[in-house]
N, C-alpha and C positions, 0 to 999 in steps of 0.2 A: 527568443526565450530559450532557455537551456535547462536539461532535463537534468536533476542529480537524485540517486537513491542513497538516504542514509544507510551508513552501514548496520544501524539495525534493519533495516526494509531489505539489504539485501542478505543479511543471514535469516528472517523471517520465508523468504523465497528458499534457501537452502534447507529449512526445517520443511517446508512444505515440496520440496523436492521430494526430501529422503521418506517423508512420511507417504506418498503417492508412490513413488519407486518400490518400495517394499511389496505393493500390491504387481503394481505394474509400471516397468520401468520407461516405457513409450508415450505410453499414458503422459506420466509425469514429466517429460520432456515439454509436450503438446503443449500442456496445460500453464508450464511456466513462461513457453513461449506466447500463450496468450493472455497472460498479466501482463507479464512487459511491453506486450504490445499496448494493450490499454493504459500501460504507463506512459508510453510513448505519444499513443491517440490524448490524451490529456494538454499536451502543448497547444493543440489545436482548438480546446476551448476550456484553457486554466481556470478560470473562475465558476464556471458552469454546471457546477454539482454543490451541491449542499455545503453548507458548515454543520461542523459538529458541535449540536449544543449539546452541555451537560459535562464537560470535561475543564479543566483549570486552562491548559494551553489553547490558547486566541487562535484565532485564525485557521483552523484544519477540519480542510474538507475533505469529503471519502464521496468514491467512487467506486461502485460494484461493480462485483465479476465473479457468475456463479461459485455465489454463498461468502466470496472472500470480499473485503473492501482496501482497496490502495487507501490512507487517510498522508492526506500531502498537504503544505505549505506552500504558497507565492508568493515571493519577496522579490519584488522589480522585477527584475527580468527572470528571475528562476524561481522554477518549480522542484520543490524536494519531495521525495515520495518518503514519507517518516516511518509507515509501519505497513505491514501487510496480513489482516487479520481473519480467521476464520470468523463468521456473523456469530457462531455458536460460541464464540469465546467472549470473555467480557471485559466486551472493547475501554467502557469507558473504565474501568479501573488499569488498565492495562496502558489506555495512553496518559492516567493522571501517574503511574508509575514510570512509566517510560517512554514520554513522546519522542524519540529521539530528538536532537540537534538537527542544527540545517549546518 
């Protein structure tokens, strides 16, 4: 299986970069290194987390990571990670706006 981040999932990571950098710029290094990682731990059991119900787009499940959720797509053999969102945001108005493409 192969991993892809839409290009909105990786400027969502760049937003949550500079917003953590701001405080502490180490900090926010760590912490995007450990989405990605759980972006990554994700191939290893693609189906294995929820669907999101309550949104237009089919098929996208999320999987947390203190406070934040990856919400990604499997299609055959790949997995696309569509958006990267804080819990406090409102997710599902936000992927019926813009689930990214795969």
């Amino acid at each position: 299986m192969i991993l892809r981040w839409s290009q909105t999932a990786r400027d969502d990571l760049t937003d949550i970069l500079l917003h953590i950098a701001a405080d502490d710029p180490a900090t926010a290094l760590r912490f995007i290194d450990g989405l990605t990682a759980v972006g990554e731990a994700l191939l290893d059991v693609p189906r294995g987390y929820p669907l999101v119900d309550g949104i237009r787009a089919k098929d996208i499940r999320r999987r947390s990571y203190r406070g934040y959720g990856l919400y990604y797509r499997v299609t055959g053999e790949r997995l696309t990670v569509l958006r990267v969102l804080h819990g406090a945001r409102d997710v599902h108005s936000l992927l019926d706006k813009n689930p990214a493409t795969d």
